[in-house]
C-alpha positions as CSV (number, residue, x, y, z in Angstrom):
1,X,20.7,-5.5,-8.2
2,X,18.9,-1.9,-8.6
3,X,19.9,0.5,-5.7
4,X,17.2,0.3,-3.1
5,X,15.1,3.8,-2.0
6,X,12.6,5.0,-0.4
7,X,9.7,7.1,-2.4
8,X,6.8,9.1,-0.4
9,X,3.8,9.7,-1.9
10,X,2.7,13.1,-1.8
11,X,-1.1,14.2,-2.2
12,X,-3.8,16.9,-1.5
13,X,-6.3,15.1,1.2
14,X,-9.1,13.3,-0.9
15,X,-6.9,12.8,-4.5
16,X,-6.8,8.7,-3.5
17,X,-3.4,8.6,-2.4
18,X,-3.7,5.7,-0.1
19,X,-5.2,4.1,-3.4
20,X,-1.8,4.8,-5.1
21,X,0.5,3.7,-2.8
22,X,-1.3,0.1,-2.4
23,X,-1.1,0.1,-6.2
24,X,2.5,0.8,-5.9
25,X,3.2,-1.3,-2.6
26,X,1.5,-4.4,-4.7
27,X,4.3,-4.8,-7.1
28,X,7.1,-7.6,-6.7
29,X,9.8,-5.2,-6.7
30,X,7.9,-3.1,-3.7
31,X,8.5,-3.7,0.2
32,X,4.8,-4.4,1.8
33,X,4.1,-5.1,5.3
34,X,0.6,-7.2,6.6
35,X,0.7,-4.7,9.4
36,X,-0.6,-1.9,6.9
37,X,-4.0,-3.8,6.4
38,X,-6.8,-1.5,7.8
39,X,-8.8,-4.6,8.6
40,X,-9.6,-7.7,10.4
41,X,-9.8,-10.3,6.9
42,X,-6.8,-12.7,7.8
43,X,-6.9,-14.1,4.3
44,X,-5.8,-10.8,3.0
45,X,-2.3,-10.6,1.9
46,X,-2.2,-8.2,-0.8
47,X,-2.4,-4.4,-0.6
48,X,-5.2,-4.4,-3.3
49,X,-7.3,-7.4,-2.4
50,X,-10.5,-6.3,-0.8
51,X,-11.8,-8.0,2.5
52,X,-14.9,-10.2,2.1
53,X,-16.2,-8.6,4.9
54,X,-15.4,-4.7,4.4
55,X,-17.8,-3.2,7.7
56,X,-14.8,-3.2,9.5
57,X,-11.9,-0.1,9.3
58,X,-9.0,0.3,11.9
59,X,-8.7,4.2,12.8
60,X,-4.8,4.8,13.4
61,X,-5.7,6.0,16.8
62,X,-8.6,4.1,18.6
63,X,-9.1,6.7,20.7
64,X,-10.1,9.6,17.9
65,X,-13.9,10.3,17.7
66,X,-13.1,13.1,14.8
67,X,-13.4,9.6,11.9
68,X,-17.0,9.0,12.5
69,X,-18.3,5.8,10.8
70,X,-19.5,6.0,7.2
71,X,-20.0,3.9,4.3
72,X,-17.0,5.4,2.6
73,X,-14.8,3.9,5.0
74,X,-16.6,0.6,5.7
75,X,-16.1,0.4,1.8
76,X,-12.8,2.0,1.1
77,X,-9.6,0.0,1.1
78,X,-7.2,3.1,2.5
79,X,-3.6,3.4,4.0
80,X,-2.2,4.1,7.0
81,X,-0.8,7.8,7.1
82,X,2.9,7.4,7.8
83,X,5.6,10.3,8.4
84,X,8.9,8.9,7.2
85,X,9.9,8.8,11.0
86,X,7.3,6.1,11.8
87,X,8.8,3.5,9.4
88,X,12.1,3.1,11.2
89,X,11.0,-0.8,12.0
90,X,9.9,-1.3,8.2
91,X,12.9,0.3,6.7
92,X,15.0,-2.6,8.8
93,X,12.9,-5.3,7.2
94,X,13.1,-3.9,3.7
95,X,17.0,-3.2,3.6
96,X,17.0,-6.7,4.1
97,X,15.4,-8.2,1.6
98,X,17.0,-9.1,-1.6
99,X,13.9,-9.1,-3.7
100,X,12.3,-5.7,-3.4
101,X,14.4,-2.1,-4.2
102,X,11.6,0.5,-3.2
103,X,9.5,1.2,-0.1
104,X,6.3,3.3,-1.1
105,X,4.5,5.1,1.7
106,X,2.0,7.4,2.7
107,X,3.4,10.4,3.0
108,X,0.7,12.6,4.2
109,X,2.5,13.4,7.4
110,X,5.7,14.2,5.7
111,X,3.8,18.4,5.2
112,X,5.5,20.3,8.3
113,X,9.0,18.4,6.9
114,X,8.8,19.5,3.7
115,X,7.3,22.9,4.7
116,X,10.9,23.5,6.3
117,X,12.6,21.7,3.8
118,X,14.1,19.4,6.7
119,X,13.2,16.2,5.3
120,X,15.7,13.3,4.9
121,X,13.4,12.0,2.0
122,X,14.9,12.3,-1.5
123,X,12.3,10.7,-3.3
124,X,8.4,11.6,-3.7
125,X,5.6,10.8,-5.7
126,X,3.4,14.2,-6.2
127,X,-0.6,12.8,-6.8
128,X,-2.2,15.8,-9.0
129,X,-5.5,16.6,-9.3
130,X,-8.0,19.6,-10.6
131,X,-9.7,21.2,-8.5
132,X,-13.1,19.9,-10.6
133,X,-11.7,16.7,-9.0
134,X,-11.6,17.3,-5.5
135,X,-14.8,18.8,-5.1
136,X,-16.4,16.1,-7.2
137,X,-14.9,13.2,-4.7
138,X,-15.9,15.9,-1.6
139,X,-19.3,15.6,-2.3
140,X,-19.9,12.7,-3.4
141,X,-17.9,10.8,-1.0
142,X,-17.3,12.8,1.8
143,X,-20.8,14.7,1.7
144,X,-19.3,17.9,1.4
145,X,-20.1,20.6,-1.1
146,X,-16.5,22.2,-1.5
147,X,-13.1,21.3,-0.5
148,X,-11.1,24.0,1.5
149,X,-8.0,24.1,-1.0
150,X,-6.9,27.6,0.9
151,X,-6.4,24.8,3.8
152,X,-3.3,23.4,5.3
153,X,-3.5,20.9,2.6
154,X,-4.5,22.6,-0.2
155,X,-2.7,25.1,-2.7
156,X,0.5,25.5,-0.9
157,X,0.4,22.1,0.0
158,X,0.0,21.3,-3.9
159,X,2.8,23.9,-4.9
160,X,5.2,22.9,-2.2
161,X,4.9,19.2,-3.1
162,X,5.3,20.0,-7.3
163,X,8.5,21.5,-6.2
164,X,9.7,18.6,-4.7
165,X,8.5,15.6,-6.2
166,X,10.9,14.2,-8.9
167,X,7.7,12.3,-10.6
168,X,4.2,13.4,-10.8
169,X,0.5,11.2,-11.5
170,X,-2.0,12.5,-13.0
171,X,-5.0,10.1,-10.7
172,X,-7.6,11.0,-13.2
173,X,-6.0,9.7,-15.8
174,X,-5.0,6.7,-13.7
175,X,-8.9,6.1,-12.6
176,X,-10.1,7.4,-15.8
177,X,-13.0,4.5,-17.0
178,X,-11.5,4.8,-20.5
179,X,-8.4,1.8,-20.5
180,X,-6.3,3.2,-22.8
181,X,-5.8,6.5,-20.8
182,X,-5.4,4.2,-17.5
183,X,-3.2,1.9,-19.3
184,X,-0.8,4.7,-20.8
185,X,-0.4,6.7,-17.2
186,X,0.1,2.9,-15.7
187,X,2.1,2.0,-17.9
188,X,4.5,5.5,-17.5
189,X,4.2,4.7,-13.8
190,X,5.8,1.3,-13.4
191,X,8.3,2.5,-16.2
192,X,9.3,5.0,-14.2
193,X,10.4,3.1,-11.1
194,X,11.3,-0.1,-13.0
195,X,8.3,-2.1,-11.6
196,X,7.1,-5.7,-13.8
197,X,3.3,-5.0,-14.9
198,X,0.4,-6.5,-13.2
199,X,-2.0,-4.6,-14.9
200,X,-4.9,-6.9,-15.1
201,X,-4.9,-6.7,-11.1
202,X,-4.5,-3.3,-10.6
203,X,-7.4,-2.1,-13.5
204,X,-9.3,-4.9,-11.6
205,X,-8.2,-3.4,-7.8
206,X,-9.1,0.4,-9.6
207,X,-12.6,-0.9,-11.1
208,X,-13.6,-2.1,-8.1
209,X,-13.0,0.7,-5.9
210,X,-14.9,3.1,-8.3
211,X,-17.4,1.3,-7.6
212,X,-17.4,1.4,-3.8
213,X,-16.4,5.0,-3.5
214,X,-19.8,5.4,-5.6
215,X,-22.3,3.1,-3.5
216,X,-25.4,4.4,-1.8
217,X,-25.4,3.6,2.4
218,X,-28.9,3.7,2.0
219,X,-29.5,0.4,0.0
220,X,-27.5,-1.9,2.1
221,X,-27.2,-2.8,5.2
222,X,-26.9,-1.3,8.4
223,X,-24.7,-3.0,10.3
């Protein structure tokens, strides 16, 4: 049985990192908990299987005003934000199992750790990006005109989490509309961390969530 590990998945705020790691998490080989759902749909049991009813979005913390209500999150399928010390209960269940050998999370919270090179996690997943990129996906789904990349999460971030990551994605080839270029970063992807293909489902998952980071609040809706 292949050695089991733990890989985070490193990414400048707004490169679709939470889309990653449910791509990731949805393999056989990859541990996935119902508890990282961001959603009320009880039907769903698969990280990249939209709700029917998408209005709905869990904030981490309920009582946080800063993540006002938009159509981007009624209509995005995201991912919790984990540092590695939050999955203690989740590592317990996945060194369990027989069937799975890797645990993918968010590691978004994993910065000030790896800022003082104190973190216990071997493995990460870098997400790159151009900056043409990120401001595309800031204004058109966040409504902003420019990213801050001089932020906390921005160049150094993206240097410090080159250095460390042992395998890096480019996302726009992964979400580019042309298949073959999907298909041959997928394909290097799953190769990479010895993952069976499912790539029907995930051009499917990656398809459709184009599509909702692209819809206009103003024709549906307002619930």
């Amino acid at each position: 049985m292949q050695p089991k590990k733990i890989v985070g998945i490193l990414y400048v705020a707004g490169s679709a990192g939470g889309l990653v790691t449910r791509i990731l998490q949805s393999h056989k080989e990859s541990y996935w908990d119902t508890e990282w759902i961001n959603h009320d749909d009880s039907d769903i049991i698969n990280p990249i299987e939209f709700p029917s009813n998408p209005i709905y979005f869990k904030k981490e913390d309920p009582d946080c005003n800063s993540l006002k209500p938009s159509y981007y999150i009624y209509s995005c399928h995201g991912m919790p934000h984990h540092g590695h010390w939050m999955l203690t209960p989740y590592i317990n269940k996945f060194l369990k199992e027989s069937t799975t050998h890797t645990l993918f999370y968010d590691a978004l919270r994993d910065y000030n750790l790896l800022l003082k090179n104190i973190s216990p996690i071997k493995d990460y997943l870098y997400i790159y990006a151009s900056t043409s990129f990120y401001n595309n996906r800031y204004k058109k789904v966040f409504s902003k005109d420019k990213v801050n990349l001089n932020s906390r999460y921005g160049y150094i971030a993206q240097s410090l989490y080159a250095k460390r990551a042992k395998y890096t994605l480019n996302i726009e080839n992964l979400l580019n509309i042309d298949y073959y270029v999907f298909e041959e970063e997928y394909n290097k992807l799953i190769s990479y961390y010895n993952l069976t293909s499912r790539i029907s489902g995930v051009r499917a998952f990656i398809l459709a969530w184009i599509e909702r980071q692209s819809l206009d609040p103003s024709r549906h809706i307002n619930y």
